[in-house]
C-alpha positions in Angstrom: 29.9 5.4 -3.6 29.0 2.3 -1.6 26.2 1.8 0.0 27.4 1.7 4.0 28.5 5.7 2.8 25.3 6.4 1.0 23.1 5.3 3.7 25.2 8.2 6.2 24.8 10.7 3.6 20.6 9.9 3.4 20.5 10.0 7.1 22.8 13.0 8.1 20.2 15.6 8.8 16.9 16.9 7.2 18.1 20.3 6.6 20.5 19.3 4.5 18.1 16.7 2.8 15.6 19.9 2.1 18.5 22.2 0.7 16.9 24.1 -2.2 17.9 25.4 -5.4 19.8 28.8 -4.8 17.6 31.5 -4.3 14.5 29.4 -2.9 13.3 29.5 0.4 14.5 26.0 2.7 11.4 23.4 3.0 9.8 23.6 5.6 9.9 27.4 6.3 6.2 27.3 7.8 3.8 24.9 9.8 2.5 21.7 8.2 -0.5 20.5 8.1 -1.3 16.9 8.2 -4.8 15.9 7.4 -6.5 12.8 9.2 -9.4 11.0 7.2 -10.4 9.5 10.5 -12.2 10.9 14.1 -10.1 12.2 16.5 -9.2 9.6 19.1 -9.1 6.6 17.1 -6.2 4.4 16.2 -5.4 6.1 12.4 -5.8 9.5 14.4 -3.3 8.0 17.5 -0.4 7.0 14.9 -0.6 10.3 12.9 -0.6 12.3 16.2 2.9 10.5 17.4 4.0 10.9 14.0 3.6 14.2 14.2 5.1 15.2 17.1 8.6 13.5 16.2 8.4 15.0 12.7 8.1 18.6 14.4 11.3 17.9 16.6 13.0 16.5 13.2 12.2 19.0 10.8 11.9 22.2 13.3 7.9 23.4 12.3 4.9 23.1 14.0 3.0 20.0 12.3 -0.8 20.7 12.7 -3.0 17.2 12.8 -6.9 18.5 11.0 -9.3 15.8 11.3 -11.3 15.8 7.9 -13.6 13.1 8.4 -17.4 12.1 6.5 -18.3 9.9 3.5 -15.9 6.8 5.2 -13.0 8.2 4.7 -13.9 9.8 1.6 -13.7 13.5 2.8 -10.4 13.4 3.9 -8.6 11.2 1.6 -9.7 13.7 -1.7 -8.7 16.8 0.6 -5.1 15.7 0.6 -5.2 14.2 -2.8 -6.7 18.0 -3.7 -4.4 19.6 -1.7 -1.5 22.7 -3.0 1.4 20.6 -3.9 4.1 22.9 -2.2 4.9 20.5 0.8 2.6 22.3 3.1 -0.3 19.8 3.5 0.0 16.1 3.2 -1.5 13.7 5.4 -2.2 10.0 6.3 -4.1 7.3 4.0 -5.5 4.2 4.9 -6.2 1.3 3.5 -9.7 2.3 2.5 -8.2 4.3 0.1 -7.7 0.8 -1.8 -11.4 0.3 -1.3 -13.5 3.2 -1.8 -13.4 3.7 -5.1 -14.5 -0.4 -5.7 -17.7 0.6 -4.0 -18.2 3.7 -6.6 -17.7 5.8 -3.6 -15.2 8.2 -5.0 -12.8 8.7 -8.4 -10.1 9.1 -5.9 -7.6 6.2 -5.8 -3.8 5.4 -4.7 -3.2 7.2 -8.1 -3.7 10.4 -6.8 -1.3 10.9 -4.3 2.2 11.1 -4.0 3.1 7.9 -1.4 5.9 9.2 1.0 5.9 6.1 3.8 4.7 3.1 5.1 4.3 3.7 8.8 1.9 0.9 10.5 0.2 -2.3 9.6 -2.2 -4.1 11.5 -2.9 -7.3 10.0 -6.2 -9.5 10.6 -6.4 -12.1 13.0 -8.8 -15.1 13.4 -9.9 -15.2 17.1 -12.3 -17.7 18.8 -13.7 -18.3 21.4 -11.7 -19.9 24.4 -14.4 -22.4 25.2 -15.1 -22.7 21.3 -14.6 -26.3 19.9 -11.8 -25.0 17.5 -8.1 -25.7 19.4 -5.8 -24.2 15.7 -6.7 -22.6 12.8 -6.3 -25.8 10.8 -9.1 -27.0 12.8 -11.6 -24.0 11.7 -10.4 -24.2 7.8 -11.1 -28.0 7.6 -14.7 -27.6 9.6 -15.6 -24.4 7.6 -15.0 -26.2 4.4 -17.3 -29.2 5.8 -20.0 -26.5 6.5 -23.4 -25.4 4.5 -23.0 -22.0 3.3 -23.9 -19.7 5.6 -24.1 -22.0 8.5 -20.7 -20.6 10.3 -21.0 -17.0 11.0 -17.8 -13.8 11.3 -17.7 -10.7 11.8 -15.3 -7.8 13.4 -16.6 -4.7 11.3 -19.4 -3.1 9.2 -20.4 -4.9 5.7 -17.7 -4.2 3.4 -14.8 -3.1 5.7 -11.8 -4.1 5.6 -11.9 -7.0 8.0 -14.9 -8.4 5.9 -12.3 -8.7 3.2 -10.0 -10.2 5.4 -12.2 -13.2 6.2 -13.0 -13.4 2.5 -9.5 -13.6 1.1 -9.0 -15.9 3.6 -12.1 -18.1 2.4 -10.8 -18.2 -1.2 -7.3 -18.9 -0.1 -8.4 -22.0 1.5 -10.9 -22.7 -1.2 -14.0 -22.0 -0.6 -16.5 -18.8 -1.9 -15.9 -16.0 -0.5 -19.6 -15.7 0.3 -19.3 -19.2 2.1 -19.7 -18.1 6.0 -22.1 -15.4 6.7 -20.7 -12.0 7.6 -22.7 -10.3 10.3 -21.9 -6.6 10.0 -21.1 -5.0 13.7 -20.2 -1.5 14.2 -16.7 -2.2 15.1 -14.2 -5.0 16.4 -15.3 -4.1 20.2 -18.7 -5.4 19.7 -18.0 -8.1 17.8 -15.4 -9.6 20.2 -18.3 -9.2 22.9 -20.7 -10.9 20.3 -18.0 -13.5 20.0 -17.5 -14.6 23.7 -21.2 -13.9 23.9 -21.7 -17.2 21.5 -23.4 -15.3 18.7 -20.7 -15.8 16.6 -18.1 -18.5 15.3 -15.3 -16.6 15.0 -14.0 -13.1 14.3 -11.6 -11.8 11.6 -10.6 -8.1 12.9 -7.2 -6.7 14.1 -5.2 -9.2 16.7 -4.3 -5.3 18.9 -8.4 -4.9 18.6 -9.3 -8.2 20.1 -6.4 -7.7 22.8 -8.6 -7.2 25.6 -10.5 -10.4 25.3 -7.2 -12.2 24.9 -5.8 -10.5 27.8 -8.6 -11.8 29.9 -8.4 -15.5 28.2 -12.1 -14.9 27.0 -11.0 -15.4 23.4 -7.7 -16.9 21.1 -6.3 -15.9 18.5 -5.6 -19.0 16.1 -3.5 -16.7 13.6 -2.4 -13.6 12.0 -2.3 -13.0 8.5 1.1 -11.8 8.2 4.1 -12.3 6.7 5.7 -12.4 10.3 4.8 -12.7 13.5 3.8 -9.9 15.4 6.3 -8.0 17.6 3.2 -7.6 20.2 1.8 -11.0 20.0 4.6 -13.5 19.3 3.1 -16.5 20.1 0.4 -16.6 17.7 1.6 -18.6 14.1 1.2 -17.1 10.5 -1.1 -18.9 8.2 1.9 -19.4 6.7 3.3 -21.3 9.1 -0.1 -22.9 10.3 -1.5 -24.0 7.3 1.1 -23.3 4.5 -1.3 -20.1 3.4 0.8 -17.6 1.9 -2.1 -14.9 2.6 -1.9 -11.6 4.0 -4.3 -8.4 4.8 -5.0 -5.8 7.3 -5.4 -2.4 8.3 -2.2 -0.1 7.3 -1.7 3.5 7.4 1.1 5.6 5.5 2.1 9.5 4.9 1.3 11.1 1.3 1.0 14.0 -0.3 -0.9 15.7 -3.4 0.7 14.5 -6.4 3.7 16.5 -7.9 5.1 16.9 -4.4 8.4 18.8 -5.4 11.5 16.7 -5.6 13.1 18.3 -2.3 10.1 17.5 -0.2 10.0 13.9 -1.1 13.4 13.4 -0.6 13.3 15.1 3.0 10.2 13.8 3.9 11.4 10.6 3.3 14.1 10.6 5.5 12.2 12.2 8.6 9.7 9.5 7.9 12.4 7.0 8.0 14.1 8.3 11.6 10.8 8.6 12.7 10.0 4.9 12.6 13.4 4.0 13.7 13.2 6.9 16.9 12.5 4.7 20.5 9.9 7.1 20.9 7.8 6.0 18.4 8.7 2.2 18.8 7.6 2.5 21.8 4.1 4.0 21.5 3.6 1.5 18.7 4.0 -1.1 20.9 2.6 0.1 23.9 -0.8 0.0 21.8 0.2 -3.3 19.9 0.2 -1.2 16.6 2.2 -3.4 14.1 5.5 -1.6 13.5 5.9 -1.7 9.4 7.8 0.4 7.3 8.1 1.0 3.6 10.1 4.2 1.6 8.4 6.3 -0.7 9.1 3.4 -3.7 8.6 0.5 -1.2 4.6 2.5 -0.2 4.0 2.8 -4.0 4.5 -1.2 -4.3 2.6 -1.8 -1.6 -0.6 0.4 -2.4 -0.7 -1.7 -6.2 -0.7 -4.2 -4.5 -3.3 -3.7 -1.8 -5.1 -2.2 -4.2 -5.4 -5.3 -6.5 -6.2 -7.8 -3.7 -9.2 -6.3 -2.2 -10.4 -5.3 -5.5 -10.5 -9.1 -6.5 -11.9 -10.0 -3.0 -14.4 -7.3 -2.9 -15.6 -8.8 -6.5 -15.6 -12.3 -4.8 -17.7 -11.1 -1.7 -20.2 -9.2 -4.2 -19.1 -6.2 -2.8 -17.8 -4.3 -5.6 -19.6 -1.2 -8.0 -16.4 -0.6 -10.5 
C-alpha cells in the first residue's frame, strides 16, 4: 500500500479508527475525562480546553476538562499516570513532567504514561530591554561571557522552573556555568517583564507569547527564540541558530497522554483525532490568536520528544545545582 493511500485510510474517520473486536462495545461509548495538572484559566488549562471541544465534535462524547492541581504539577500528573486504563481518562502533561522527579518531587516520570500527541510548544525567548545597551543576542552572549559571575542578572519564573533552565542551557551552550548570571526567582513571566523594563533586571528568559505585551508596546525586544524555527506568531525574531550558530532549544510544551497500557484501539483513534485536531482551522486559529506555538508530534514522534526533554533538563538542572536524583 503506498503511502498517499495509507495516509486516506489513517484519516478517514474516528469511528472507523475505534472499531473493536466483535462483540466489544465502540471506544468512546461514554464521556471522557481529561485531567489538567494546571489552574483553571491559565495557558496549559486554555489549550486543553480548545482541545477539548474539537475532540468532542470528532469523536461524538462529551469530553470533561477536571483541573487536578497542588504539589507543582505533581497532583495532576500521577492522577492520570494512576488513572483506569480503559480510554476513559487521559489528560494533558507538561513539561514539568520532565522535571519533577529531578527535584525528588515525585517517582512519577514520562515513563508512566502512554504519550498520545504533541499539541503546543512555547519555546524561551531572550528579551531586553528596548532602552538596554544590548542591540542582538550576539551582543548579550559576548558581554555575559566578559562578566563576573553573578554580576548580570535573569529571570522570567520561580527558582527551578522551566525558564530558569532555559537561561541555563543557554549559558552552557555558549560556554559559560550555568550558575554564571544570577537567577532572580519571580512569581511568573508577567512580573518579571515589569521587573525588566523596570531596570531591575538584565534580561529575561521566559516565553516570547508571555513577554508579548511589553513587545507590543516597544517597552521590551526580543533578541531570539530558542527554536528550531521561527515562530509562526513572531516571525521576525531569529533562532539562535541562525543568530549565533547555537543549535539549542527549550520551552514550555504541552501534549495528550494516557495511563500506560492504553488499549491498542484507543491509541490508534486517539491518535488520529489528535492529529485533525491540530490540523482543524479552529484550533489554528486559537493557537495563534494567543501566540501559542503550533507543534505537533504522533504518539511515536511525543515518545521521542519526552526522552529527549527529559535528558536535557536533567543535565541542565545538574548544571544549575538544581537537581535531588
Amino acid at each position: 500500500m503506498n503511502a498517499t493511500r495509507r495516509r486516506t485510510l489513517l484519516g478517514a474517520s474516528g469511528a472507523l479508527l475505534a472499531a473493536p473486536a466483535l462483540g466489544q462495545p465502540r471506544w468512546p461509548a461514554r464521556p471522557i475525562q481529561m485531567i489538567c495538572p494546571w489552574a483553571a484559566g491559565g495557558g496549559t488549562d486554555a489549550v486543553l480546553r480548545i482541545i477539548a471541544t474539537l475532540l468532542e465534535k470528532d469523536l461524538g462524547q462529551p469530553i470533561n476538562v477536571v483541573n487536578r492541581t497542588g504539589g507543582s504539577g505533581v497532583v495532576g500528573h500521577a492522577a492520570i499516570a494512576s488513572a483506569n486504563p480503559d480510554g476513559y481518562t487521559m489528560g494533558i502533561i507538561t513539561s514539568e513532567i520532565c522535571m519533577l522527579h529531578w527535584q525528588g518531587l515525585t517517582e512519577v516520570t514520562f515513563r508512566n504514561f502512554t504519550p498520545l500527541g504533541l499539541m503546543n510548544n512555547d519555546p524561551a525567548g531572550i528579551q531586553v530591554a528596548s532602552n538596554g545597551p544590548h542591540q542582538d543576542v550576539r551582543a548579550l552572549a559576548e558581554a555575559v561571557k566578559a562578566s563576573r559571575p553573578g554580576q548580570f542578572k535573569a529571570s522570567g519564573t520561580g527558582q527551578g522552573g522551566i525558564w530558569h533552565l532555559s537561561l541555563a542551557g543557554w549559558l552552557m551552550a555558549i560556554g559559560v556555568p550555568a550558575t554564571h548570571v544570577r537567577w532572580v526567582p519571580s512569581n511568573g513571566a508577567a512580573p518579571a517583564m515589569q521587573d525588566l523594563v523596570a531596570g531591575g533586571l538584565d534580561f529575561t528568559t521566559n516565553s516570547v507569547v508571555e513577554a508579548r505585551a511589553m513587545l507590543d508596546a516597544n517597552r521590551a525586544r526580543s533578541l531570539a527564540v530558542m527554536a528550531t524555527e521561527r515562530l509562526g506568531a513572531f516571525p521576525n525574531i531569529p533562532t539562535l541558530k541562525e543568530a549565533m550558530g547555537i543549535d539549542y532549544s527549550n520551552g514550555a510544551w504541552r501534549g495528550i497522554a494516557g495511563p500506560p497500557n492504553l488499549p491498542a484501539a484507543v491509541r490508534t483513534a486517539m491518535n488520529a483525532a489528535l492529529d485533525r485536531v491540530f490540523k482543524s482551522s479552529e484550533y489554528v486559529a486559537f493557537m495563534n490568536s494567543r501566540g501559542f506555538g503550533l507543534t505537533y508530534a504522533d504518539a511515536e514522534g511525543f515518545g521521542r520528544h519526552l526522552a529527549a526533554s527529559d535528558a536535557a533538563l536533567g543535565d541542565a538542572m545538574k548544571a544549575a545545582g538544581l537537581a535531588r536524583s
